[in-house]
LOLUMVEX-347164 format. One record per residue: z, x, y of N, C-alpha, C, O in turn; residue in one letter. Coordinates in steps of 0.001 Angstrom, whole numbers, plus 500000, padded with zeros to 6 digits. Each point is the difference from the previous one (the first is absolute). Last residue first. Example, Ala and Ser with C-alpha at 12.3 -4.5 7.8 and 13.67 -1.06 7.14 Angstrom:
2
507080512850497750500060500820501190500730499230501090500169500509501108S 499761499781493172500000499110501190500000500900501200500665501036499981A 
END
This chain:
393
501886524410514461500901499657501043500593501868500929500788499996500946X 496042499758495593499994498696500549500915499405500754499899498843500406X 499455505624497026499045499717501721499695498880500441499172499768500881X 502746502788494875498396498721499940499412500187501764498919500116500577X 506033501141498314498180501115499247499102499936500282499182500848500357X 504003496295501041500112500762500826499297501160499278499394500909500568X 501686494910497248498861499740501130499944501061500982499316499732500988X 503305501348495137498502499711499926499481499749500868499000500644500318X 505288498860499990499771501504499789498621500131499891499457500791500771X 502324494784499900499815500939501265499899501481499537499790500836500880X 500288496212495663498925499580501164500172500739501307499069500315500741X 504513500161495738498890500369499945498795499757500665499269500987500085X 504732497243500882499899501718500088498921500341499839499334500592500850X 501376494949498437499575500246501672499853501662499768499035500653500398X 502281497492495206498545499863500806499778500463501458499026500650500381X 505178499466497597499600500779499564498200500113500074499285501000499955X 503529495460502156500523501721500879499452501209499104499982501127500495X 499800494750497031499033499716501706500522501014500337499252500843499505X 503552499127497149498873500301499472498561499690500971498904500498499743X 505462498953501286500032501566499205498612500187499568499403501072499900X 502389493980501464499719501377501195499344501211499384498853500272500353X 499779495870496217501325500540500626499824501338501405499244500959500155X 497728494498497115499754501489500470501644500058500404500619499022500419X 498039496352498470501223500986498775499785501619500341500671500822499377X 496605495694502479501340499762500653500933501110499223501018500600500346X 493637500992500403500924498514499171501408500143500702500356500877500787X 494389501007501199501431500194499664500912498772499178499951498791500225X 494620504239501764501000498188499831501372500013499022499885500312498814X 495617502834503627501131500557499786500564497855499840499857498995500696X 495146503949499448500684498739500216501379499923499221500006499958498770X 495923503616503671501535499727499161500806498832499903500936499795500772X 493896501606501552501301499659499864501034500297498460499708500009498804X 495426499700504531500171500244498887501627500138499995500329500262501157X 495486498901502168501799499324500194500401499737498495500154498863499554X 495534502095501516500416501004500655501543499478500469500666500170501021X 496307495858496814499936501757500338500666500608500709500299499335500991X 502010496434497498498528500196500173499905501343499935500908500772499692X 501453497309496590499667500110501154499618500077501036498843499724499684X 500380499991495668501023499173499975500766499744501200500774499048500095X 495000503558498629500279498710500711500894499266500003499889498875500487X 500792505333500789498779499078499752499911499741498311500421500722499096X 504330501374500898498345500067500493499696499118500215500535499007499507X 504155502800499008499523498644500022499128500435501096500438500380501086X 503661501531495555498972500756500935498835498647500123499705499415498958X 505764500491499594498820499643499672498838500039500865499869499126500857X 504767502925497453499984498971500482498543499766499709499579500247498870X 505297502635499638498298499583499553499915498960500829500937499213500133X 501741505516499110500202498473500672498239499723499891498921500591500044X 502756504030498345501138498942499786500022498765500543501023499321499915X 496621504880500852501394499745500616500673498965499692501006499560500557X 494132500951498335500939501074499319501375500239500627500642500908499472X 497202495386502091499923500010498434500591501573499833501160500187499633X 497689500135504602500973498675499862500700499798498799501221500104499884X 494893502416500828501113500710500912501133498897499662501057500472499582X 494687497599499038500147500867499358502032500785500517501053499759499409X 496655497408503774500873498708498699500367501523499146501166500387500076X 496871501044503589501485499803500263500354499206498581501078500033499406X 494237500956500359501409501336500272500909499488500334500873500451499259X 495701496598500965500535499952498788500625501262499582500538500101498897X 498419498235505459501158499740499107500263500119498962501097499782499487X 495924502982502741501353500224500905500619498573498940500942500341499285X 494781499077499982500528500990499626501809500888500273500819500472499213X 496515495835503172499870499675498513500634501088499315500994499597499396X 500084499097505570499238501337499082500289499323498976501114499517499797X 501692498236503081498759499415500358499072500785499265499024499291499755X 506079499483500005498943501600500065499395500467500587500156501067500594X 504264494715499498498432500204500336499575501785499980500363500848500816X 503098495891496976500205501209499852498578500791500675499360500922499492X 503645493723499331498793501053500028500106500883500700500762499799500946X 502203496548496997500082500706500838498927501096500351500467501136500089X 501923494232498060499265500596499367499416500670501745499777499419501063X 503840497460498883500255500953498865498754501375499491500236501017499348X 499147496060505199500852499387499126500152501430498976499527501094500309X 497933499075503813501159499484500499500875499633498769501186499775500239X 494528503605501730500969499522498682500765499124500908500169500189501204X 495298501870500056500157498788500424501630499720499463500376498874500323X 498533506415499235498825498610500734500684499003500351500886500207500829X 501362504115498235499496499137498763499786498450500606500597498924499970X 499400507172501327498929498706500056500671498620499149499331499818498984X 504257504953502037498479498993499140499668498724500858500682499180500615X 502646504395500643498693499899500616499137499108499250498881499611500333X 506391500476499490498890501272499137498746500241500959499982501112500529X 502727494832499488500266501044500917499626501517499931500006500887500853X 498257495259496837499277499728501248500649501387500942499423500664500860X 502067499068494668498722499946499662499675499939501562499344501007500267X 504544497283499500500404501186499804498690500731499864500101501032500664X 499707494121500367500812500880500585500227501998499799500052500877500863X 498447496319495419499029499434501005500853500776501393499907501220499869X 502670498458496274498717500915500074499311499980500961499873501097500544X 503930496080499610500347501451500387498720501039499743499768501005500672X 499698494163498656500017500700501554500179501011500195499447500648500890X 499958497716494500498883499965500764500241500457501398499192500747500552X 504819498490496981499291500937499860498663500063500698499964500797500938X 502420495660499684501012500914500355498916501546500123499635500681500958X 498897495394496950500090499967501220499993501195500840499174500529500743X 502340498598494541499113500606500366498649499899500947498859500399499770X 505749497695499443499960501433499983498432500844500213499723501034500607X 500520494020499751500987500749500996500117501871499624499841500926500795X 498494496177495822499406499900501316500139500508500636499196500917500170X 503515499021496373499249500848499786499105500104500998499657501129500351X 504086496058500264500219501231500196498670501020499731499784500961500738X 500432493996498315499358500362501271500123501686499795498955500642499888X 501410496471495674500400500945500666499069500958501326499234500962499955X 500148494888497739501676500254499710500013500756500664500618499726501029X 494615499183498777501070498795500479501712499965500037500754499142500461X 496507504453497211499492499718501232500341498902500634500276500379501139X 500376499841494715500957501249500712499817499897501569500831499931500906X 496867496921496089501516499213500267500713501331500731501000499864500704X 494254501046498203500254499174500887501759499731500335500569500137501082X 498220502719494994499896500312501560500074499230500916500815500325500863X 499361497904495058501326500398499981499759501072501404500926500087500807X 495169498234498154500575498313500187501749500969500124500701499571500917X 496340503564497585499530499705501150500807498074500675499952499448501100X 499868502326494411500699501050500935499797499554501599500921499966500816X 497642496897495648501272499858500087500096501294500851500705499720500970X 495430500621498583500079498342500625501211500041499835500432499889501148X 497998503935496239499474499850501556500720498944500662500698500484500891X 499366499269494832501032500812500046499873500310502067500818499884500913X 495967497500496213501335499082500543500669500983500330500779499516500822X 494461501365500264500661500156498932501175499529500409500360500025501177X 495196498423501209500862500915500180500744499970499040500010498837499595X 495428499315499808501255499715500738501147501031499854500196500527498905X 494080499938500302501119499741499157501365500004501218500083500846500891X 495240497698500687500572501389499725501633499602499348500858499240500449X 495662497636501155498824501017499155501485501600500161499758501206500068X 501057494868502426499119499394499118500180500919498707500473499694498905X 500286501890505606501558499215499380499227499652498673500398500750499109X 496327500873503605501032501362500104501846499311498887500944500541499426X 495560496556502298498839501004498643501310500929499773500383500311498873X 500395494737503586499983501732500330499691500570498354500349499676498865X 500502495475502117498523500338500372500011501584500073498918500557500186X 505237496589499008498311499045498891499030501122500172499240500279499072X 504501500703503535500569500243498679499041499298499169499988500196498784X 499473499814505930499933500923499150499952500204498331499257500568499200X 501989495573502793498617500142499826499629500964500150498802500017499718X 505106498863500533499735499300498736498417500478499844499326500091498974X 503041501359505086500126500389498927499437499579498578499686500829499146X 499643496968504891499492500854499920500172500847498878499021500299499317X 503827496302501182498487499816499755499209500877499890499345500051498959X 505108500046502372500077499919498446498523499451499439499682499794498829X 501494503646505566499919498448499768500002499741498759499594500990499392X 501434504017500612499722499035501212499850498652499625500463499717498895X 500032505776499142500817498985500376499309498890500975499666500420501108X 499571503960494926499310499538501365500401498663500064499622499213499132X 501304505933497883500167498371500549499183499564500910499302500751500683X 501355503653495124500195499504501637499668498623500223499530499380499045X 501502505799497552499645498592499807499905499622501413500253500821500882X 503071502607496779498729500314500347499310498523500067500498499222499185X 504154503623502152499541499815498280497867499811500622499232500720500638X 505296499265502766499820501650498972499555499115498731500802499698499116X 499749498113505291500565499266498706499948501149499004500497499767498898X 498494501399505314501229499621499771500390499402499212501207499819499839X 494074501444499375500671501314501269501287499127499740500125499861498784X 497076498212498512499416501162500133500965501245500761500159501209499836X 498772493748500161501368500583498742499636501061500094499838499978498780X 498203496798505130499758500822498697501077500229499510500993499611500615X 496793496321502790500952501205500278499470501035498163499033499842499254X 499314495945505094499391500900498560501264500872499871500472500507501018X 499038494809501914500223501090499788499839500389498798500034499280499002X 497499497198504205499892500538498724500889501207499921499381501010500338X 500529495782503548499180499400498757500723500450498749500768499387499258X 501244500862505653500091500815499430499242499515498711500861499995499120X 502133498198504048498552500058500641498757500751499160498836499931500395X 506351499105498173499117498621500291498458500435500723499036499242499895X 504482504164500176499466500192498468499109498579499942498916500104499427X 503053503121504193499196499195500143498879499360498447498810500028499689X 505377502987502101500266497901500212498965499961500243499811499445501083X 500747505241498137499448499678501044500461498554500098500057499604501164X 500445502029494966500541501356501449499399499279500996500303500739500937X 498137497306495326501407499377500167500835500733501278500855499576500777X 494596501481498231500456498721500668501316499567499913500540499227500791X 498227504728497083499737500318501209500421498467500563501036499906500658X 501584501024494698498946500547500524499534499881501610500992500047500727X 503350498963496196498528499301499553498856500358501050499330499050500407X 505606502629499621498945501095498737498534499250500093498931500549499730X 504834497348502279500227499999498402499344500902499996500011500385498831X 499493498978505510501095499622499897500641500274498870501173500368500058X 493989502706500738501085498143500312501182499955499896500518501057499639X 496423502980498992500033499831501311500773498400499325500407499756498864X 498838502935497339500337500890501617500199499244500676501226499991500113X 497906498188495716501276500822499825500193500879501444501042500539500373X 494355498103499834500641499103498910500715500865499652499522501087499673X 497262500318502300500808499639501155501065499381499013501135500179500442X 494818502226498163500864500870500880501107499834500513500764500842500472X 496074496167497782499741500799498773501555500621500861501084499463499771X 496687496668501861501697500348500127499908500942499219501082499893499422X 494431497926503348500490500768498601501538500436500262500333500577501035X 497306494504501038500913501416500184500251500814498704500675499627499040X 495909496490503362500189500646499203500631501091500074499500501017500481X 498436494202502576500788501365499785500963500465498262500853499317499433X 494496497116503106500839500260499190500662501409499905499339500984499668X 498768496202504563500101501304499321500813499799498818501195499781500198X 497688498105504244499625498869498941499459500857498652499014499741499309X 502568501523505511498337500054499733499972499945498318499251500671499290X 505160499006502807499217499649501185498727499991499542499340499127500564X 503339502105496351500371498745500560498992499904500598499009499474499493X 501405504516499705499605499589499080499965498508500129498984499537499483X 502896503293503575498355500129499788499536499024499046499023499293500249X 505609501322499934499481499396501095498783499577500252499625498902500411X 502224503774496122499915498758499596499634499096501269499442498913499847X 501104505528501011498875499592498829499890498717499772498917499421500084X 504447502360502227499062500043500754498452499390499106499013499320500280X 505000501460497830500078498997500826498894499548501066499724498909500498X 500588505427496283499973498509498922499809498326501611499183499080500042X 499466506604499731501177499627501073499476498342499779499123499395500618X 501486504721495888499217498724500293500648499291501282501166499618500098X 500727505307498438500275498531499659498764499046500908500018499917501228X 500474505843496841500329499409501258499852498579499604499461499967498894X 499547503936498306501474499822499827500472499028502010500977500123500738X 494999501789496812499988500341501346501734499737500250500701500489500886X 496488498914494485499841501367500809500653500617501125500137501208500195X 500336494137498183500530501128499097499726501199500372500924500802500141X 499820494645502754498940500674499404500567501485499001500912500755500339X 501138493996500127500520501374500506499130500969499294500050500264498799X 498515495308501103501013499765500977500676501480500592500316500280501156X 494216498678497802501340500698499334500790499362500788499630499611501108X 496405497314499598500803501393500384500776500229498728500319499174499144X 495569496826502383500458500578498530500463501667500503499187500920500082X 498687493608501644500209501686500384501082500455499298500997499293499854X 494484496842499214501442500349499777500289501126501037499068500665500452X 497380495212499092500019501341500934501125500314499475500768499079500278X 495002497107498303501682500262500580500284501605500017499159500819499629X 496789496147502689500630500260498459501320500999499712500639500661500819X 496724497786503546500744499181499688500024500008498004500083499039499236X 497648503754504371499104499205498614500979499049499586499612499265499091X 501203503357505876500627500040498640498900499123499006499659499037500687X 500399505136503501499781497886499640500219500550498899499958501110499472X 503548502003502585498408499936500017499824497967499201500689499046499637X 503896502645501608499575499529500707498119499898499979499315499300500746X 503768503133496632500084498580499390499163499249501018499299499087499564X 500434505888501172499360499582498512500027498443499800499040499389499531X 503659502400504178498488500011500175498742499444498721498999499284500010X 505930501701499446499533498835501281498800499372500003499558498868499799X 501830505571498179500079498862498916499845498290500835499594498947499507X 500550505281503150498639499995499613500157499116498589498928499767499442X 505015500267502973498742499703501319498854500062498824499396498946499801X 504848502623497825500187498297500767498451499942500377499246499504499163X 501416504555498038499839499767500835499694498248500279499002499321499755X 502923503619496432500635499133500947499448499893501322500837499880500894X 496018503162496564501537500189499632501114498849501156500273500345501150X 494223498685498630500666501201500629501579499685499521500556498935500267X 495655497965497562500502500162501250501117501514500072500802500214499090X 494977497156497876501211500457499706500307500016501349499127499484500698X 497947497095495930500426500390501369500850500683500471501017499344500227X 495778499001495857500915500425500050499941500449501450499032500564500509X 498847495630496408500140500547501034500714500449500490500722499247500653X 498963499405494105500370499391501170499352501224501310499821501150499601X 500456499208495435498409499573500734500320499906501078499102500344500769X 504550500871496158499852498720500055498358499389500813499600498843500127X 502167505290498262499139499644498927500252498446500453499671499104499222X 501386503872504151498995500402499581499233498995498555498807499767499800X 506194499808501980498747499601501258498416500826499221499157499138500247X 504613502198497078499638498531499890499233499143501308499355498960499864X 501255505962500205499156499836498891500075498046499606499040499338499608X 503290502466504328498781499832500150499227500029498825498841499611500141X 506192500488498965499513498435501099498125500270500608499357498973500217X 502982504230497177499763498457499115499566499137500832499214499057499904X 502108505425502138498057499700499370500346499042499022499037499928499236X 504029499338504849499818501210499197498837499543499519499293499041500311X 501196500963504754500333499218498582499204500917498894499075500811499970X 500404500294504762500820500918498918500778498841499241501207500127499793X 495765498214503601498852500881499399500934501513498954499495500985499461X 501433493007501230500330501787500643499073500904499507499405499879498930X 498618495224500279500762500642499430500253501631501028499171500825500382X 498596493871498850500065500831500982501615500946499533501144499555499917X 493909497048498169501619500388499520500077501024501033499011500684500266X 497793494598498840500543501460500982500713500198499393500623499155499357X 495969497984497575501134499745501113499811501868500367499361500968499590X 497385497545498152499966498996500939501208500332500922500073499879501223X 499566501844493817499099500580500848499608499324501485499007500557500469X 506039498248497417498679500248499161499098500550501436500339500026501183X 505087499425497107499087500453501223498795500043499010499935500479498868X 504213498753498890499866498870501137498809500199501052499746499168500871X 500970503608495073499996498799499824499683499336501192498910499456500176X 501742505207500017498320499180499813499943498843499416498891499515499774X 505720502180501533498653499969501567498762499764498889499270499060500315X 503752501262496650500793499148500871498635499479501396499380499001500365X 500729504796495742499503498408499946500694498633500837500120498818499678X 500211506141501394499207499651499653499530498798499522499022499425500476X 504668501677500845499337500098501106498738499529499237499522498885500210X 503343501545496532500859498852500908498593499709500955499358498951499942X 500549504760497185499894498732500232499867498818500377499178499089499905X 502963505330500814498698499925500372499286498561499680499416499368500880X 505146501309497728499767499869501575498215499412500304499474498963500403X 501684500486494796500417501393500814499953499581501230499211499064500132X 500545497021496458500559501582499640500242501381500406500692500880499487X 500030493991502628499204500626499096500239501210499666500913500705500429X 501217494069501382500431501829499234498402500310499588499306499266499295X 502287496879504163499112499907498942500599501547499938500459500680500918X 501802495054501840499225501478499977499560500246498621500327499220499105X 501612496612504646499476500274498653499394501407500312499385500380500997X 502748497400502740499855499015499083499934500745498307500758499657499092X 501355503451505128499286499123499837499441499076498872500325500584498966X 502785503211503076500323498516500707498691499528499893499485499588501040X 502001504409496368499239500023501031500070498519501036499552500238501122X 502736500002495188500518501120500348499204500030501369500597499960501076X 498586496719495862500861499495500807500518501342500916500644499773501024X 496039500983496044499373499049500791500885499499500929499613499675501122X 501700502994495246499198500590501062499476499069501403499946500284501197X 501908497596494924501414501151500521499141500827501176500478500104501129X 496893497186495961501212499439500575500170500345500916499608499571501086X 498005503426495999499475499653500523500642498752501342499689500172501179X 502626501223494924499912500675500898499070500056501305500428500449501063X 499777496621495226501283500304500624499841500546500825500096499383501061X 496478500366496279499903499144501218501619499917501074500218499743501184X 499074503569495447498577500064500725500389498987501187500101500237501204X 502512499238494915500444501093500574498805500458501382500540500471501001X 498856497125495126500901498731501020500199501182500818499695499599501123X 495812501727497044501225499801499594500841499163500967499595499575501082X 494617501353497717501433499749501135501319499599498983500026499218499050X 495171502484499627501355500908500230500465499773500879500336500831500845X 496053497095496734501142500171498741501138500515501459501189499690499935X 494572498689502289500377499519498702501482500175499437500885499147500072X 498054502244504419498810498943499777500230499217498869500059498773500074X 502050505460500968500923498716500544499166498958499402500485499224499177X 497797504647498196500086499797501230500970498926500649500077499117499145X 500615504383496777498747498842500344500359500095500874500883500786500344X 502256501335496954498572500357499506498910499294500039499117499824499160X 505863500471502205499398499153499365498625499439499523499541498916499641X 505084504971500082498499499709501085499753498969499404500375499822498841X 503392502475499242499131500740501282499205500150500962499656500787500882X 504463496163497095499312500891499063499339500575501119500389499875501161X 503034496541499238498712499571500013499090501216499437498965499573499490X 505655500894500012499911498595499824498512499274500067499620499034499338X 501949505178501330500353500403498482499759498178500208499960499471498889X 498594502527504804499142500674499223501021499583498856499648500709499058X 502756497687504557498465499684499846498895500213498712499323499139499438X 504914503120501664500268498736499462499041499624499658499671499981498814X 499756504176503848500419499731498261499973498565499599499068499630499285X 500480500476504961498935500774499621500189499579498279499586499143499219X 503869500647503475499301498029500081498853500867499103499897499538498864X 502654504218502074500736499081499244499219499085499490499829499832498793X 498986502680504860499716500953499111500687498543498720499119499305499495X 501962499741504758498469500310499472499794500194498646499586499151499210X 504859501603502183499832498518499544498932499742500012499772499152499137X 501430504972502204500484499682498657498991498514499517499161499737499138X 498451503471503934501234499207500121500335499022498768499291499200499390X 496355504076502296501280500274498912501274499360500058500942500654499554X 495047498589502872499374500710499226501360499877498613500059499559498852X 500220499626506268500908498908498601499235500042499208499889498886499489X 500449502800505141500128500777498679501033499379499314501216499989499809X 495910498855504301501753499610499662500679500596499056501214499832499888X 494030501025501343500803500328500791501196499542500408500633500275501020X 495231501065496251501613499568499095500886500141501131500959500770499962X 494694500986500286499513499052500860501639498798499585500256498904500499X 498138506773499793500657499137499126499980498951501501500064500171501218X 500146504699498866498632499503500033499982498690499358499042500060499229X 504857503377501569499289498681501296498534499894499905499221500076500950X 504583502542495443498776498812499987500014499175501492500348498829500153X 501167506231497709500497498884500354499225499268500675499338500447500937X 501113502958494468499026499547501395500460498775500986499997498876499497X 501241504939495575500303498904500868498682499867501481499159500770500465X 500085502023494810500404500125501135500410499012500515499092499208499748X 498807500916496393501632500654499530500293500075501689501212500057500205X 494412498352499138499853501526499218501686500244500162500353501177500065X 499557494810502908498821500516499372499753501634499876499875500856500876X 503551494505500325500084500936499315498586500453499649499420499342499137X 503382497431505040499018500034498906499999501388499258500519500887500676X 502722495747502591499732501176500101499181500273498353500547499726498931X 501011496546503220499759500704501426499586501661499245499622500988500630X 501033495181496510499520499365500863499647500589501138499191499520500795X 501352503085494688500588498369500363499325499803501136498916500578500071X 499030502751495333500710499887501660501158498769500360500491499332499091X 495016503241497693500762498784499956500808500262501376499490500442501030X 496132501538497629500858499612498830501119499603500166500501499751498903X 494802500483504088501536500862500032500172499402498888499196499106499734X 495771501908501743501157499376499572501440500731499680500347501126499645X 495606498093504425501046500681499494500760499562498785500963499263500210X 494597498882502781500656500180498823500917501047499282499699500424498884X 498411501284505598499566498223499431500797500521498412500381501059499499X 499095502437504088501237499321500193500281498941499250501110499470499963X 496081505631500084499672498637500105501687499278499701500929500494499362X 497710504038501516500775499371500970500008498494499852500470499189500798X 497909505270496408500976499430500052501017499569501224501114500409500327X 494256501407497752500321500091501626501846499593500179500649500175501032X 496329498056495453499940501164499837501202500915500912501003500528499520X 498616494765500882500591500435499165499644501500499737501036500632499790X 496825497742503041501113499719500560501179500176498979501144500292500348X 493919500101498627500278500949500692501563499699500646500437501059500449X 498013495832496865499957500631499585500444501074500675501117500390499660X 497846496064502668501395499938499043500584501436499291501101500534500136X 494679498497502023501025500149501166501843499822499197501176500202500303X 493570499553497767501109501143500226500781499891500519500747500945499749X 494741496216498430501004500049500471501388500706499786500797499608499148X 494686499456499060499363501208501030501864500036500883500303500887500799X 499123496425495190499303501424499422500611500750501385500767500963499985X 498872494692500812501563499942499148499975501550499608501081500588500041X 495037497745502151501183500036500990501386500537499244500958500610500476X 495099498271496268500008500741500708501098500594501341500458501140499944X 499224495136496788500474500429500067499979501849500755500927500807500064X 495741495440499750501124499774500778501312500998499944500632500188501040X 494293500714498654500880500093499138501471499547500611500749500806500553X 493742498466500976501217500794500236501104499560499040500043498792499768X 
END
């Protein structure tokens, strides 16, 4: 059989583009932070993970430049050899103290991170016990780590119980959550966890991809929201969503780390993040530590959608933080409302199995601090004119 065969016999794209409802890879040509430009048309952006919208803030945008006229574009290797800069470990510092812990390591994308993070420390002997809506870095690095994968029911306390409480081979066992799940826009119930985790001699692992600049005291993510950053092994966070650039971390004991940083294929073997990256993102952090208001505002916002979306009739499941889902459950029915939507001028993001489960197909609606009333009152309109075509509310 011709491997590339499947690739021949596969349509579902094709026909979605024919059909013109497909929603993936849109490119726009430029925009700011809340509001995007595609074919000369404006679009206003709650499909966006820039949820301090500092994509475009002066002084980002600035460290960026500097960077690139002092260190150039890249350092065309891996940390391993040629491409740590003073700037790498600086920052690296600064993270480590951000999160309230010893030492953190930078790698180059989020995904990363997960990835060579869990198949470093977990080999074919140990357990790994993971939500059954962690994201897919965290089960593609439980997969290439061999480990024994153990999932448990969406925050279900009793049947993750049950899992720690089976006999144990006495080899080691991590448990590994989102802090703030992305699909479901609801929070790791973190205290309870770490309880478990204690009690049945559990290494705990928190993805902050979602949570970092949202939830804590500073922006520093789920344990700090909670005072429970000492119980807490390994936090993971990203540059991706509130730091608006691209790259990601993983914070904990200054041992463990060191020994990522000897032993991960994923840090080793992949050219280091570009200096222009590392200074934007180090001038995001200090915003995010200056300025609570953006927090707070977009707080603010997440409720009035979430609220206003619920007084409509929408479905939006589990939400409690900024990111707000838009339950369908028809594969089809959403990718008409995303279409209905887009040609009205607002873009969000039509989200299937498996990024879901089945038959709980969605609209995943997530908002920045810099959205203005005028322009959420120009989304709600539209969602309720549509969801009343559609027959979803």
């Amino acid at each position: 059989m011709d491997i590339f065969e499947k690739c021949y016999n596969y349509k579902d794209a094709e026909i979605a583009r024919r059909e013109g409802y497909y929603p993936y890879f849109i490119p726009f040509s430029g925009g700011d932070d809340t509001v995007m430009i595609y074919n000369g048309a404006k679009k206003i952006m709650i499909g966006s993970n820039n949820y301090l919208g500092l994509t475009h803030h002066p002084k980002v945008v600035e460290a960026a430049k500097k960077a690139l006229e002092e260190y150039g574009t890249g350092r065309t290797g891996s940390r391993f050899l040629n491409g740590t800069l003073d700037i790498h470990e600086q920052f690296e510092q600064e993270l480590a103290e951000f999160v309230g812990k010893a030492a953190a390591l930078i790698f180059s994308t989020g995904f990363l991170v997960n990835l060579g993070t869990i198949s470093t420390l977990l080999g074919k002997k140990d357990t790994v016990i993971i939500d059954r809506l962690d994201h897919a870095s965290i089960v593609d690095g439980c997969r290439l780590s061999g480990a024994t994968i153990r999932r448990y029911q969406h925050n279900d306390l009793d049947e993750l119980q049950a899992i720690l409480e089976e006999p144990s081979n006495n080899n080691g066992k991590m448990l590994i959550v989102d802090g703030v799940f992305s699909m479901e826009g609801d929070i790791a119930p973190l205290p309870a966890l770490c309880t478990l985790a204690k009690k049945y001699h559990v290494r705990l692992m928190v993805d902050d991809a979602h949570s970092i600049g949202v939830l804590g005291p500073q922006g520093n993510g789920t344990a700090a929201h909670f005072g429970v950053t000492d119980q807490v092994d390994l936090i993971m966070g990203t540059f991706s969503k509130s730091f608006g650039a691209v790259g990601g971390f993983i914070a904990g004991d200054k041992e463990v780390i060191d020994y990522i940083q000897h032993n991960s294929r994923s840090m080793i073997f992949t050219a280091s993040l570009p200096p222009s990256v590392v200074a934007s993102t180090r001038a995001a952090l200090e915003i995010i530590k200056n300025e609570p208001e953006r927090r707070q505002r977009l707080w603010e916002i997440g409720d009035y959608m979430r609220s206003e979306f619920q007084r409509m009739g929408f479905d939006t499941s589990v939400s409690e933080t900024p990111v707000v889902p838009v339950v369908i459950g028809d594969n089809m029915k959403t990718f008409l409302f995303w279409k209905s939507l887009f040609e009205e001028g607002v873009y969000t993001n039509a989200v299937i199995y498996p990024a879901v489960p089945s038959d709980s197909a969605r609209l995943r609606t997530s908002y920045i601090a810099t959205h203005t009333k005028e322009q959420l009152d120009f989304v709600l309109e539209k969602f309720h004119k549509i969801g009343k075509e559609l027959g979803v509310i």
